[in-house]
Structures are given as structure tokens and as C-alpha cells.
N, CA, C, O and CB atoms as a CASP TS submission, in Angstrom:
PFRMAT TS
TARGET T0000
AUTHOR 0000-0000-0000
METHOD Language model
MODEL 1
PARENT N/A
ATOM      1  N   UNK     1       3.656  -6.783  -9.790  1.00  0.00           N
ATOM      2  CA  UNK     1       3.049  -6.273  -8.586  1.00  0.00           C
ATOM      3  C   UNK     1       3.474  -7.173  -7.426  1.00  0.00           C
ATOM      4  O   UNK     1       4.041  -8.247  -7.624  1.00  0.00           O
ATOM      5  CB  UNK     1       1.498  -6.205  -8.722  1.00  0.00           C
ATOM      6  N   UNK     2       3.247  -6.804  -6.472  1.00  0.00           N
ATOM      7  CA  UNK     2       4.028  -7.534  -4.957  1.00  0.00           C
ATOM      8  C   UNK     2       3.194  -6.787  -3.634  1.00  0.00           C
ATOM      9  O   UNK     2       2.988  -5.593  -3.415  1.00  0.00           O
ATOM     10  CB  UNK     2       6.144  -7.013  -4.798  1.00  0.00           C
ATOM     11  N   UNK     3       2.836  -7.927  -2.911  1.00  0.00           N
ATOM     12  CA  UNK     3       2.121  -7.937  -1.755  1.00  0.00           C
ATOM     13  C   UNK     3       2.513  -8.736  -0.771  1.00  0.00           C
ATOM     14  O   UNK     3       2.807  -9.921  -0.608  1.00  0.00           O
ATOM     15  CB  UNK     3       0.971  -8.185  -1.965  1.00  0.00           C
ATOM     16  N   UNK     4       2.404  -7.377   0.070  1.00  0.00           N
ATOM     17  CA  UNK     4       2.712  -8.122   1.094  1.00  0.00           C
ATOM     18  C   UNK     4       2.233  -7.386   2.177  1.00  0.00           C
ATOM     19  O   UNK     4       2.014  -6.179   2.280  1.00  0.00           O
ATOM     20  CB  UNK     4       4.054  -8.463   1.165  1.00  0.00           C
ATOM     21  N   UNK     5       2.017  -8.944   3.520  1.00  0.00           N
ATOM     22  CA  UNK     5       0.960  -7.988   4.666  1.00  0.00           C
ATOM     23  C   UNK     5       1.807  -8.875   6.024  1.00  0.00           C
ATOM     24  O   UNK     5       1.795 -10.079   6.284  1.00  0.00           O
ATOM     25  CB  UNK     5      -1.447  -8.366   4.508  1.00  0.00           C
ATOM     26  N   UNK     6       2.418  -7.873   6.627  1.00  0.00           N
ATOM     27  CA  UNK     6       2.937  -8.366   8.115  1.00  0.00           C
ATOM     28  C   UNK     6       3.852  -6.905   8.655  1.00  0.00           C
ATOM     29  O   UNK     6       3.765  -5.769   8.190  1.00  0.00           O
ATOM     30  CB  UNK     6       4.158 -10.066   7.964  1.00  0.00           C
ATOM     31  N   UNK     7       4.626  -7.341   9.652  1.00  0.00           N
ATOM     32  CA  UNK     7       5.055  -6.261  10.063  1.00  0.00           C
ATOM     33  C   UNK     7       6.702  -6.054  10.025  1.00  0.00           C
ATOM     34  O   UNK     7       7.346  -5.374  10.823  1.00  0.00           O
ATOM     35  CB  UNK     7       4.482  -6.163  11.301  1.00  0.00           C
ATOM     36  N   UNK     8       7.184  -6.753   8.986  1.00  0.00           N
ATOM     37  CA  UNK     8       8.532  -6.610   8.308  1.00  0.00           C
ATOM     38  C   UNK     8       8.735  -5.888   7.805  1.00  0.00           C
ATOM     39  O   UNK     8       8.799  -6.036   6.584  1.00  0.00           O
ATOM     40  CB  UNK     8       8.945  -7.233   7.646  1.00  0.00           C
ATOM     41  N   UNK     9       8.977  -4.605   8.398  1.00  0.00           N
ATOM     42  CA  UNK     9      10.079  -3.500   7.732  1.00  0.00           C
ATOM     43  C   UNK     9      10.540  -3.332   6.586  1.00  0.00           C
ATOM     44  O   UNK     9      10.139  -2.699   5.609  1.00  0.00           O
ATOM     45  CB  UNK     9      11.127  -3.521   8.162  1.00  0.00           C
ATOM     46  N   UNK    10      12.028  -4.381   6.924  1.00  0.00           N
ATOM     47  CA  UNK    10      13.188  -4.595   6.295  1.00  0.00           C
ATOM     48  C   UNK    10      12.928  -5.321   5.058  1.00  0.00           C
ATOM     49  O   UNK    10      13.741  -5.098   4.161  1.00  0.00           O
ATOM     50  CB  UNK    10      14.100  -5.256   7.129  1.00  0.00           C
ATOM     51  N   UNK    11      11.522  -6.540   4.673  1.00  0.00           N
ATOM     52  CA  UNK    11      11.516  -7.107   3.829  1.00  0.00           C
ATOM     53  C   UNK    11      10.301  -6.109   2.941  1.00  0.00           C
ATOM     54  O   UNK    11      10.078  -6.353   1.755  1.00  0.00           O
ATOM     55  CB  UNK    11      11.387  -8.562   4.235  1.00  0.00           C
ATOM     56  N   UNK    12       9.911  -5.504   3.337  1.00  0.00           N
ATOM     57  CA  UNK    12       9.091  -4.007   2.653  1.00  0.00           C
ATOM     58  C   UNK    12       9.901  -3.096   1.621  1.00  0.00           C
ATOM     59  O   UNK    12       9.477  -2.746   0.520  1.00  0.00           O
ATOM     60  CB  UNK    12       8.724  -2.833   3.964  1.00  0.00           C
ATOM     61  N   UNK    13      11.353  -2.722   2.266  1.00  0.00           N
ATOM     62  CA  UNK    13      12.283  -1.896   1.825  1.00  0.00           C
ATOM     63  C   UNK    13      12.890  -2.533   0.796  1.00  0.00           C
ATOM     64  O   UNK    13      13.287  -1.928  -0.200  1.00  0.00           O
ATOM     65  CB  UNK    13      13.142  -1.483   2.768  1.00  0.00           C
ATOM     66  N   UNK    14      13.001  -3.749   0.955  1.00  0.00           N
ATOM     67  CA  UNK    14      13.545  -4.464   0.191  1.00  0.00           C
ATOM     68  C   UNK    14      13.069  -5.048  -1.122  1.00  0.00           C
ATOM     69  O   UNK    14      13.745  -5.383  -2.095  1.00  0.00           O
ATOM     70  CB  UNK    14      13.823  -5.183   0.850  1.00  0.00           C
ATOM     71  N   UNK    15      11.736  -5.097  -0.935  1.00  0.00           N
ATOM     72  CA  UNK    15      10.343  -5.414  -2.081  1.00  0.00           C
ATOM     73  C   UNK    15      10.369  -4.436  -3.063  1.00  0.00           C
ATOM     74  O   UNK    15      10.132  -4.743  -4.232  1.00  0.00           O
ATOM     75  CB  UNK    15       8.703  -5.308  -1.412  1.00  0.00           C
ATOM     76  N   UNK    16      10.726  -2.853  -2.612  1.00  0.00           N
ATOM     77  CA  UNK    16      10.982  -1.836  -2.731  1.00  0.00           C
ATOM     78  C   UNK    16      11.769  -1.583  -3.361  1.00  0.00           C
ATOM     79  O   UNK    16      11.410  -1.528  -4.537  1.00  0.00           O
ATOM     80  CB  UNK    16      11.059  -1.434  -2.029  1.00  0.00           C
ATOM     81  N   UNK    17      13.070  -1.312  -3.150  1.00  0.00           N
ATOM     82  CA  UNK    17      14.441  -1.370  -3.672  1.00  0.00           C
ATOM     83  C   UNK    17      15.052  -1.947  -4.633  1.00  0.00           C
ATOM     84  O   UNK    17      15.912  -1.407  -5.328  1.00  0.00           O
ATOM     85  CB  UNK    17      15.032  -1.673  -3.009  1.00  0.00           C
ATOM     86  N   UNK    18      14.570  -3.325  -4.767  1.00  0.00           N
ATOM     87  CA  UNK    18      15.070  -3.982  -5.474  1.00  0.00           C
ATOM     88  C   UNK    18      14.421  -3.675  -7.437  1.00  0.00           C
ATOM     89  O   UNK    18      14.622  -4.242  -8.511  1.00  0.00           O
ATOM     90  CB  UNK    18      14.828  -5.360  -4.656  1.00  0.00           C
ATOM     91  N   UNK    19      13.647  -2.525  -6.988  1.00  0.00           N
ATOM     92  CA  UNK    19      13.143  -2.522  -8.188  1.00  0.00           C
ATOM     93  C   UNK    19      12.529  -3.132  -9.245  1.00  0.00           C
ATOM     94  O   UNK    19      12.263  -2.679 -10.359  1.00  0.00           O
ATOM     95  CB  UNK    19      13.618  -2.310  -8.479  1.00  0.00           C
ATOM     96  N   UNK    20      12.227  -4.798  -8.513  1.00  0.00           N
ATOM     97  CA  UNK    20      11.430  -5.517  -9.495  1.00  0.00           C
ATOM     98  C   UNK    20       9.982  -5.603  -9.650  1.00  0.00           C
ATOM     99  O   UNK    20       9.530  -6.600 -10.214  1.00  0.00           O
ATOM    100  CB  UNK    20      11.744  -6.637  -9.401  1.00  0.00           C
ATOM    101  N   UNK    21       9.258  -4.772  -9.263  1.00  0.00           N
ATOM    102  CA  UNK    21       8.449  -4.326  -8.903  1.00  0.00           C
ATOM    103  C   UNK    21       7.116  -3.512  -9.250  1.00  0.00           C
ATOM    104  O   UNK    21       6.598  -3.668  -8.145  1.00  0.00           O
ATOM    105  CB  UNK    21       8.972  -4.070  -8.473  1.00  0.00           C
ATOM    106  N   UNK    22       6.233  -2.809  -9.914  1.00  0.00           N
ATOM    107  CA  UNK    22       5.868  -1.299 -10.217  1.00  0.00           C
ATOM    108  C   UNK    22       5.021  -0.771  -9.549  1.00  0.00           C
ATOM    109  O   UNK    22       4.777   0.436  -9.569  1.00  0.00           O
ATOM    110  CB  UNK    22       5.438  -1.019 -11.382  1.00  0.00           C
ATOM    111  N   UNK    23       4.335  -1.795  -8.714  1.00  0.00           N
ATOM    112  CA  UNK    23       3.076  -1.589  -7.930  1.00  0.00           C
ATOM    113  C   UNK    23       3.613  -2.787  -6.623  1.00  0.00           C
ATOM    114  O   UNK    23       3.831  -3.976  -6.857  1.00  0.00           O
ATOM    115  CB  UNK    23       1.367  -2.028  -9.007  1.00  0.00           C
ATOM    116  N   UNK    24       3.768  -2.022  -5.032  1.00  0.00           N
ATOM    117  CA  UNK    24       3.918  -2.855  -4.380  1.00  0.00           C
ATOM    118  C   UNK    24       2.696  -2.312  -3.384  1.00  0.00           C
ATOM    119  O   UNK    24       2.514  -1.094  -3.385  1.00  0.00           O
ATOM    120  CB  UNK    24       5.353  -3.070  -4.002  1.00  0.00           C
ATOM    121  N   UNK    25       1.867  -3.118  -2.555  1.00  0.00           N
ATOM    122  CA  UNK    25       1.040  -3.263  -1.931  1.00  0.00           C
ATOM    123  C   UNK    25       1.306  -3.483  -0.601  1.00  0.00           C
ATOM    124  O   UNK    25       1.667  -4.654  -0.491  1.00  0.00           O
ATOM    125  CB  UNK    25       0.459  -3.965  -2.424  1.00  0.00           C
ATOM    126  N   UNK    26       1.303  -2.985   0.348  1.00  0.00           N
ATOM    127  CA  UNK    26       1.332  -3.764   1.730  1.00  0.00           C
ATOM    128  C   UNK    26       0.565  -3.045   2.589  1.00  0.00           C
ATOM    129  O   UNK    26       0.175  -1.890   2.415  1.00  0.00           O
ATOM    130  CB  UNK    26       2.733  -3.964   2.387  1.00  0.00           C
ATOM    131  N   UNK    27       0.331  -3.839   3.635  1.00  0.00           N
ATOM    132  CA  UNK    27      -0.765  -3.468   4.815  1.00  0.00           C
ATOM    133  C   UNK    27      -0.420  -3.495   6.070  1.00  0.00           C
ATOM    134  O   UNK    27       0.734  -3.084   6.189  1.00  0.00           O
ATOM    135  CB  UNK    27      -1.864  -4.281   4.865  1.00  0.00           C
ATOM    136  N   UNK    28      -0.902  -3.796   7.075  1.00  0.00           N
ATOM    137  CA  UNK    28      -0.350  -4.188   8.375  1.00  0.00           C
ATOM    138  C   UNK    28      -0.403  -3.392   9.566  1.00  0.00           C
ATOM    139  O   UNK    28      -0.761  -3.666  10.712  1.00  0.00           O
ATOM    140  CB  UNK    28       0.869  -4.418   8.226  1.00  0.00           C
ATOM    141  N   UNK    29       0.239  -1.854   8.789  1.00  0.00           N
ATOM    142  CA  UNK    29       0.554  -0.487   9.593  1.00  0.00           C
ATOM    143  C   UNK    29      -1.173   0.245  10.023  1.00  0.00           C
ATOM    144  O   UNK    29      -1.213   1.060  10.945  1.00  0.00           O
ATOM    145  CB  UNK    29       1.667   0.781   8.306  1.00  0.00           C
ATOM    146  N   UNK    30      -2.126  -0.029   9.485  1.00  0.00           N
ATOM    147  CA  UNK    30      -3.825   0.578   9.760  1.00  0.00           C
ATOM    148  C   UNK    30      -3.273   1.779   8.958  1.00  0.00           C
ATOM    149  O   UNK    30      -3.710   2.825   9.438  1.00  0.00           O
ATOM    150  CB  UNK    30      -4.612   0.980  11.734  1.00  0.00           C
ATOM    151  N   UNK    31      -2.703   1.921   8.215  1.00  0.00           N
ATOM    152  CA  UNK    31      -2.122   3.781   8.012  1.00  0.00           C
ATOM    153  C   UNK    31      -2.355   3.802   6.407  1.00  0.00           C
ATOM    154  O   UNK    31      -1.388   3.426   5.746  1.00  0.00           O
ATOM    155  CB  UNK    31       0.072   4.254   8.504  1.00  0.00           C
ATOM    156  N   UNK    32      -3.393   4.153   5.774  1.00  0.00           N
ATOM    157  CA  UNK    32      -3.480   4.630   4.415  1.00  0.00           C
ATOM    158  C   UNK    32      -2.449   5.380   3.980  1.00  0.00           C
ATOM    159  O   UNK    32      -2.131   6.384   4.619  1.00  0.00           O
ATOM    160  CB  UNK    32      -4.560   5.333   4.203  1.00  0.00           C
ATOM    161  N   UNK    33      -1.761   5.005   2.814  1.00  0.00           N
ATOM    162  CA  UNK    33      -1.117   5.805   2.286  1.00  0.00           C
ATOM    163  C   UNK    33      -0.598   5.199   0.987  1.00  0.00           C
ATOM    164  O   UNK    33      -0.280   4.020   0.831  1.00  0.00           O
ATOM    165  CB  UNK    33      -0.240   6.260   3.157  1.00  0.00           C
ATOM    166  N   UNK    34      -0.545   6.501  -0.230  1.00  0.00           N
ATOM    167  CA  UNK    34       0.292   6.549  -1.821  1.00  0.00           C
ATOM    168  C   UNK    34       1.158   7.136  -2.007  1.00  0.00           C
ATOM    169  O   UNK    34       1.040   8.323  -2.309  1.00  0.00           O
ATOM    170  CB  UNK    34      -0.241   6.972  -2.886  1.00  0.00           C
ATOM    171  N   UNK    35       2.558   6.442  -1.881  1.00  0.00           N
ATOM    172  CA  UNK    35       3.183   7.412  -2.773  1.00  0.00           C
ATOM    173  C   UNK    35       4.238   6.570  -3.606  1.00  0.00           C
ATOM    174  O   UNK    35       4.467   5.362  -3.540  1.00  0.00           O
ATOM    175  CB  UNK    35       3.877   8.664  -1.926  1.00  0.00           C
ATOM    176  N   UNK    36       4.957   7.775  -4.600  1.00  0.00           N
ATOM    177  CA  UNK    36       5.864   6.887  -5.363  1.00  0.00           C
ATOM    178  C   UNK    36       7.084   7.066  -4.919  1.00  0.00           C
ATOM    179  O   UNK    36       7.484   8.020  -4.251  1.00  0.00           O
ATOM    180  CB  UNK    36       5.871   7.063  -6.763  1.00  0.00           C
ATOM    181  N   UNK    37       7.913   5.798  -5.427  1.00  0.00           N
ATOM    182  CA  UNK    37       9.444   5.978  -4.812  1.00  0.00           C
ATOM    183  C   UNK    37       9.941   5.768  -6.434  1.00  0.00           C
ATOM    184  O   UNK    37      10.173   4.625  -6.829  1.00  0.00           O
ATOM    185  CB  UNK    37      10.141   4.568  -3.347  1.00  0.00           C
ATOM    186  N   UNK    38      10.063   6.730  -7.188  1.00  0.00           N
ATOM    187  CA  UNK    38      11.276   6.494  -7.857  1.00  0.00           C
ATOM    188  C   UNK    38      10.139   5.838  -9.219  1.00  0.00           C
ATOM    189  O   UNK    38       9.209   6.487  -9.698  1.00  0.00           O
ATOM    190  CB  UNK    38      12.648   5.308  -6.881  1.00  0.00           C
ATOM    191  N   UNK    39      10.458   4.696  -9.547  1.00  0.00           N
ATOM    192  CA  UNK    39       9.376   3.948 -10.942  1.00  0.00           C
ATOM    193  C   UNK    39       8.426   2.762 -10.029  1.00  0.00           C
ATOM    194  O   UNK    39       7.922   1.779 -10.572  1.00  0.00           O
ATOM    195  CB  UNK    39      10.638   2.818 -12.563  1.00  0.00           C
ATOM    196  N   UNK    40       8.283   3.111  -8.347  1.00  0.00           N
ATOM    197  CA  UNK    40       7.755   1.801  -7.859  1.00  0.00           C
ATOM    198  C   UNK    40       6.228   2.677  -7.128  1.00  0.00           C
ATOM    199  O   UNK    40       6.412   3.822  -6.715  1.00  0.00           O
ATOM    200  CB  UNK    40       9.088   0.792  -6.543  1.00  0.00           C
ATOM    201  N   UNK    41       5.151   2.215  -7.046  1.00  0.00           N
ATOM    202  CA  UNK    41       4.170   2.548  -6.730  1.00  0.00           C
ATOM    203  C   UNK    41       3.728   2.044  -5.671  1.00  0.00           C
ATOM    204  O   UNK    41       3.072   1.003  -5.727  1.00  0.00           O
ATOM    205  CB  UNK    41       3.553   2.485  -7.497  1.00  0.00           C
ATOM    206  N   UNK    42       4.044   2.798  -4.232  1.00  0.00           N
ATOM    207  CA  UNK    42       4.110   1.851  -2.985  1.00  0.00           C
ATOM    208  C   UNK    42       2.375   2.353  -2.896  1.00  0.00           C
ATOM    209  O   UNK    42       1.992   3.457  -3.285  1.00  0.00           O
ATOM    210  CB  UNK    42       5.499   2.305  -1.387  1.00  0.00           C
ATOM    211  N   UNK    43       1.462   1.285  -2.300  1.00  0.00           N
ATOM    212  CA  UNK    43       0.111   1.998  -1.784  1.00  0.00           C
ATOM    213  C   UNK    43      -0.344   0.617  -0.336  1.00  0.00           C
ATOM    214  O   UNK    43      -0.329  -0.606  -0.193  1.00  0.00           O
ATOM    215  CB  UNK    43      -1.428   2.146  -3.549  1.00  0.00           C
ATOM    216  N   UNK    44      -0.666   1.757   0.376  1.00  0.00           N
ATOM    217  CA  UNK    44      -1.351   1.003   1.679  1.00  0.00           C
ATOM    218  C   UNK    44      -2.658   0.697   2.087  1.00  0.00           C
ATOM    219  O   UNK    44      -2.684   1.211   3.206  1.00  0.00           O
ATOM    220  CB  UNK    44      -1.086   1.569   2.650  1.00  0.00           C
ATOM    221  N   UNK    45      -3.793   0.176   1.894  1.00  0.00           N
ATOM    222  CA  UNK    45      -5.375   0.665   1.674  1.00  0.00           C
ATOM    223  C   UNK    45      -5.736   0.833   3.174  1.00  0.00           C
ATOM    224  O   UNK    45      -6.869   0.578   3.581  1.00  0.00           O
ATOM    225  CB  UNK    45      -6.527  -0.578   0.791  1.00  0.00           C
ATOM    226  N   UNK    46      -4.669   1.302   4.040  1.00  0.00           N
ATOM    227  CA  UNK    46      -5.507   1.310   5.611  1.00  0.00           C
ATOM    228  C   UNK    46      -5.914   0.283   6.244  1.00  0.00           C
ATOM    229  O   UNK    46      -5.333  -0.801   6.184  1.00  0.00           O
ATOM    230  CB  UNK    46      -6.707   1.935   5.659  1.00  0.00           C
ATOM    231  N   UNK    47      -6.954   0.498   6.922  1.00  0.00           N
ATOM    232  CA  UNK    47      -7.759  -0.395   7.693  1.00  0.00           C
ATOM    233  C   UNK    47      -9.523  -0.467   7.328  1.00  0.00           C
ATOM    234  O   UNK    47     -10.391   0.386   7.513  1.00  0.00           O
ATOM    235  CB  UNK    47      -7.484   0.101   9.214  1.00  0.00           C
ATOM    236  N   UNK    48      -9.600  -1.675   6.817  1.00  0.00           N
ATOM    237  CA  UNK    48     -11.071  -1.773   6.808  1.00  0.00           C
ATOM    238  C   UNK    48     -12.016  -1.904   7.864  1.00  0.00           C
ATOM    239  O   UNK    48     -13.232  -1.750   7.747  1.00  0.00           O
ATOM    240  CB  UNK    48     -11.334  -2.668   6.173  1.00  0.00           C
ATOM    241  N   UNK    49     -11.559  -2.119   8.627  1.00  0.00           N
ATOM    242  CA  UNK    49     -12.378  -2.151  10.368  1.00  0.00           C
ATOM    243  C   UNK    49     -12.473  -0.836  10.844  1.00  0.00           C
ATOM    244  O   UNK    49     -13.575  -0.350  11.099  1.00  0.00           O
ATOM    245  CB  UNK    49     -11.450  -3.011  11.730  1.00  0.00           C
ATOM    246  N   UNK    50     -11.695  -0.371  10.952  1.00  0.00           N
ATOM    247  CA  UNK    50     -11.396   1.388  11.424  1.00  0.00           C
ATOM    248  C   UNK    50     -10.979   1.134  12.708  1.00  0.00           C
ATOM    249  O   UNK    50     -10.982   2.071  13.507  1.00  0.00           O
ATOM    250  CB  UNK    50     -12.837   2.634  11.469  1.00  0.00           C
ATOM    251  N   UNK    51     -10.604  -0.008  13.072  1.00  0.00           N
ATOM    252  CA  UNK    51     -10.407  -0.084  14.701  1.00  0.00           C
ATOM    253  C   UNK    51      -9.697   0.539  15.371  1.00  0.00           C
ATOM    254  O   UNK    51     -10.086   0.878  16.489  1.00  0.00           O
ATOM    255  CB  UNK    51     -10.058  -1.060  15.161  1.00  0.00           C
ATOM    256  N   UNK    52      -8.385   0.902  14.894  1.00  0.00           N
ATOM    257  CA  UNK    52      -7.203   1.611  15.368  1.00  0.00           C
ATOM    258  C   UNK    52      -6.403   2.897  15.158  1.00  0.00           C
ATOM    259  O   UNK    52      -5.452   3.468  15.692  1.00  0.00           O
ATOM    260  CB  UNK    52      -6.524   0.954  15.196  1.00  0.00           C
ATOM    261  N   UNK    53      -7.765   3.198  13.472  1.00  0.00           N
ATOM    262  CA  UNK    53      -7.541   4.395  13.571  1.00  0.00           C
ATOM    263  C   UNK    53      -8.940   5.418  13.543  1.00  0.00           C
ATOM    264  O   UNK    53      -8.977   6.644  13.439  1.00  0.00           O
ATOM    265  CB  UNK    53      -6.580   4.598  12.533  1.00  0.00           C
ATOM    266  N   UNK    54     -10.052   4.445  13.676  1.00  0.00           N
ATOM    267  CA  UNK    54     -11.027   5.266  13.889  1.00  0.00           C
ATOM    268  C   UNK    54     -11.356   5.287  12.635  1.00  0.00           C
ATOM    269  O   UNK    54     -12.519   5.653  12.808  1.00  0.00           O
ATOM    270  CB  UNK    54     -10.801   6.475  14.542  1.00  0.00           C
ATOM    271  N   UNK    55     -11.273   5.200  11.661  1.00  0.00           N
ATOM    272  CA  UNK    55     -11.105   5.595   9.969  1.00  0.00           C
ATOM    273  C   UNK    55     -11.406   4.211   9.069  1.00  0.00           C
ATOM    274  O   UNK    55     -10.466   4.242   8.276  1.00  0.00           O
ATOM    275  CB  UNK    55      -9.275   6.183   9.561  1.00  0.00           C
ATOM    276  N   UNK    56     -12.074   3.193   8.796  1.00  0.00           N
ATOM    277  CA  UNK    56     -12.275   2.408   7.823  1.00  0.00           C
ATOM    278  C   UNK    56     -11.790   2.708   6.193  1.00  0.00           C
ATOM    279  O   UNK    56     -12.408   3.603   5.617  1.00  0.00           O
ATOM    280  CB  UNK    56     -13.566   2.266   7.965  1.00  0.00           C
ATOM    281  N   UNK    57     -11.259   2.355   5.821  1.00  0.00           N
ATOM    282  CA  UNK    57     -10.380   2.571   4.586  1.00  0.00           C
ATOM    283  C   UNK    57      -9.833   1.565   3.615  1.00  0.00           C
ATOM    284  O   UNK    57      -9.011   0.723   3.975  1.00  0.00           O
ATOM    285  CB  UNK    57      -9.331   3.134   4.992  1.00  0.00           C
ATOM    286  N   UNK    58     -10.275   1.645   2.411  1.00  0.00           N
ATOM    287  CA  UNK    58      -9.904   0.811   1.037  1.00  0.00           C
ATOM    288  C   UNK    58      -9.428   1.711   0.230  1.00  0.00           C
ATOM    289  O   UNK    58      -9.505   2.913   0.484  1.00  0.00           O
ATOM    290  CB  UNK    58     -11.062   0.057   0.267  1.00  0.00           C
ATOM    291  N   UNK    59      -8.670   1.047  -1.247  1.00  0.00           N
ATOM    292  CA  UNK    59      -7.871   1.102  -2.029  1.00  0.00           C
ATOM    293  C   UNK    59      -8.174   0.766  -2.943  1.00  0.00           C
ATOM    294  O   UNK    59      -8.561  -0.402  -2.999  1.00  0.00           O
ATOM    295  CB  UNK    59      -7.069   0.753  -1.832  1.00  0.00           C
ATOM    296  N   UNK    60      -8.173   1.419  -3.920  1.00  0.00           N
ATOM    297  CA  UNK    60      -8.801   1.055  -5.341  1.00  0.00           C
ATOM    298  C   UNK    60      -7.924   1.497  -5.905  1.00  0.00           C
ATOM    299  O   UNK    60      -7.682   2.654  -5.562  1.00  0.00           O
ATOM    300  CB  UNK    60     -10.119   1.542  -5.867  1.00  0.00           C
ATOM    301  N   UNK    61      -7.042   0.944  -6.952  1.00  0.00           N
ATOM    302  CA  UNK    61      -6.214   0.581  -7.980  1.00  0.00           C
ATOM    303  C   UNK    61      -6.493   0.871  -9.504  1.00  0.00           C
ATOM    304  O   UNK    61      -6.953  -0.087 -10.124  1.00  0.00           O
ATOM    305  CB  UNK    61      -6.089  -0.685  -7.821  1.00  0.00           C
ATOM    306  N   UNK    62      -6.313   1.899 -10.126  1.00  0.00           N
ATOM    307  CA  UNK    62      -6.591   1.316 -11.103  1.00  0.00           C
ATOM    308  C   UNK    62      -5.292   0.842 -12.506  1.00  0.00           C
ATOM    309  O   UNK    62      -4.950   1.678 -13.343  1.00  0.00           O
ATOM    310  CB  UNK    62      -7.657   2.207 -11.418  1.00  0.00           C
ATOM    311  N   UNK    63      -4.687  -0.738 -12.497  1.00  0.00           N
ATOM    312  CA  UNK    63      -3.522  -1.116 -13.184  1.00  0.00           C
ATOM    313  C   UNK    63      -3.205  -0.203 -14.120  1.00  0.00           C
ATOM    314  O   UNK    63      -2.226   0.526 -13.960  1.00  0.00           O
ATOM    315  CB  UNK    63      -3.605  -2.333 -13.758  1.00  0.00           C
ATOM    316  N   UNK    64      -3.919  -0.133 -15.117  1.00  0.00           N
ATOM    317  CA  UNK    64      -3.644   0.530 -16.057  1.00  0.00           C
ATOM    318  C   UNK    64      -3.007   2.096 -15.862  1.00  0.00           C
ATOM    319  O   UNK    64      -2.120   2.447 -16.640  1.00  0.00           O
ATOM    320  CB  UNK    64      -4.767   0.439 -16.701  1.00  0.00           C
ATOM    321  N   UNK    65      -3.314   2.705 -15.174  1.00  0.00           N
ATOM    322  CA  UNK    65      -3.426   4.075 -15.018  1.00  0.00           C
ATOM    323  C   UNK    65      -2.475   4.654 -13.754  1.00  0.00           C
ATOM    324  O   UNK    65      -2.065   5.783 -13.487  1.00  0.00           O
ATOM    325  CB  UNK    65      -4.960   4.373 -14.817  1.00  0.00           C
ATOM    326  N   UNK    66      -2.317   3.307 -13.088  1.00  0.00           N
ATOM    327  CA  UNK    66      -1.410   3.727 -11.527  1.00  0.00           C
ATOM    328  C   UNK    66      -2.623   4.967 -10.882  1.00  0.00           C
ATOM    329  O   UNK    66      -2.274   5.926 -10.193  1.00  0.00           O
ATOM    330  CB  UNK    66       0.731   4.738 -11.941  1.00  0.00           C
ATOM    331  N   UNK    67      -3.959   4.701 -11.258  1.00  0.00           N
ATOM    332  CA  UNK    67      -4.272   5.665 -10.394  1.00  0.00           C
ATOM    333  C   UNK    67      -4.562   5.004  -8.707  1.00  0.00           C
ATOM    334  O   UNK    67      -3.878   4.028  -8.398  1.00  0.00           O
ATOM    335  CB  UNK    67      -5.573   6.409 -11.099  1.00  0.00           C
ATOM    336  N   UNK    68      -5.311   5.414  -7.933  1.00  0.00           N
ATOM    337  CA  UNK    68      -4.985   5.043  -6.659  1.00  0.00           C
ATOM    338  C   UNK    68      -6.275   6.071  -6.181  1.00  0.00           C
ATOM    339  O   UNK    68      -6.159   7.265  -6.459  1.00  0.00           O
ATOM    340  CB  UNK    68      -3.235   5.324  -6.109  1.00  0.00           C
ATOM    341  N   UNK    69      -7.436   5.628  -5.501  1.00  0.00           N
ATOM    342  CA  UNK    69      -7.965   6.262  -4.328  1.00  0.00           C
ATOM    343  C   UNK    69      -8.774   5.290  -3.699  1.00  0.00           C
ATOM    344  O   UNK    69      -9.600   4.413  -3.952  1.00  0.00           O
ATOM    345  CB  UNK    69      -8.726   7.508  -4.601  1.00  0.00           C
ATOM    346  N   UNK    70      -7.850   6.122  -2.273  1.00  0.00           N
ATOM    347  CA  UNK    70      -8.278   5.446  -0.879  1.00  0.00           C
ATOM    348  C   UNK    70     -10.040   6.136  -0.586  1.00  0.00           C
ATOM    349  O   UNK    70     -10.414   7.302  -0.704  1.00  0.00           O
ATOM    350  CB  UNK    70      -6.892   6.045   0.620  1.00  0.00           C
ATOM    351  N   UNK    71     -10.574   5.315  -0.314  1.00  0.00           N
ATOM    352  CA  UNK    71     -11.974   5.362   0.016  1.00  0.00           C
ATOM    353  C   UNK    71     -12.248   4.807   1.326  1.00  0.00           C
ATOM    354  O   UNK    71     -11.771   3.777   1.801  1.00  0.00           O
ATOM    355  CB  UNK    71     -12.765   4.674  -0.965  1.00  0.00           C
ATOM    356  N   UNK    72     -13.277   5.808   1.984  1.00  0.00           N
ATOM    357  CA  UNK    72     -13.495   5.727   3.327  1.00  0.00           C
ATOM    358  C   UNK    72     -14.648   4.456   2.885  1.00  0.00           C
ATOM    359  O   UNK    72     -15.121   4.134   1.795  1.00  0.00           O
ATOM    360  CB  UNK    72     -14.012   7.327   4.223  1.00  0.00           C
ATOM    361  N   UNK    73     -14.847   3.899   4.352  1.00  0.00           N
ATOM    362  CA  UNK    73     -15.540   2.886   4.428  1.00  0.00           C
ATOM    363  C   UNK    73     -16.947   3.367   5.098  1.00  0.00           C
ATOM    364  O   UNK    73     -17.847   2.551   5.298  1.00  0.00           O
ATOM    365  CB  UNK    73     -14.755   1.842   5.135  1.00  0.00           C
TER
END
């Protein structure tokens, strides 16, 4: 798994790509979102404040299962 929280793009894509990976995590963007790329499990849990998008939002994981739901705050 791999986390990461800032506003690097390029080192996102790359976390990504490189396929070493199965579950990558990152934040930064306020923008909830799951999806898969390929065998890598990108997920974003939003924003817990709701500041910027109006929307408070977490991420619940579950390892085993790759399941994934975002929950309002």
C-alpha cells in the first residue's frame, strides 16, 4: 500500500505506474474518489472538513476485500 498526501501530480502517476503497489491512497485534491487502474486500487477519502467542497468525507477500506466506501461526514 502507498500514501501519499501533497499536490504532486507527477509523483502520484508514478506511485501508480510503477505497479508496486495494490492499494495507493492519496489526498490533497478535497475530491473523493475510487477507482481502479489496471491491478492498482487508487482511492481518495475527500475532505474531512467539507471546507472546499461543502461535503465532509471519509474512506473506509476494507484490505482484505479492496472494498472501499466513502462516507459522508
Amino acid at each position: 500500500m502507498g500514501l501519499l498526501h501533497g499536490d504532486d501530480r507527477e509523483l502520484l502517476q508514478a506511485l501508480i505506474g510503477r505497479k508496486a503497489f495494490d492499494i495507493v491512497i492519496h489526498g490533497h485534491t478535497h475530491r473523493a474518489e475510487v477507482r481502479d487502474l489496471g491491478a492498482t486500487l487508487v482511492v481518495n477519502p475527500g475532505e474531512a472538513c467539507g471546507y472546499l467542497t461543502g461535503r465532509p468525507t471519509i474512506a473506509v477500506l476494507d484490505t482484505a476485500t479492496r472494498d472501499v466506501e466513502v462516507l459522508p461526514l
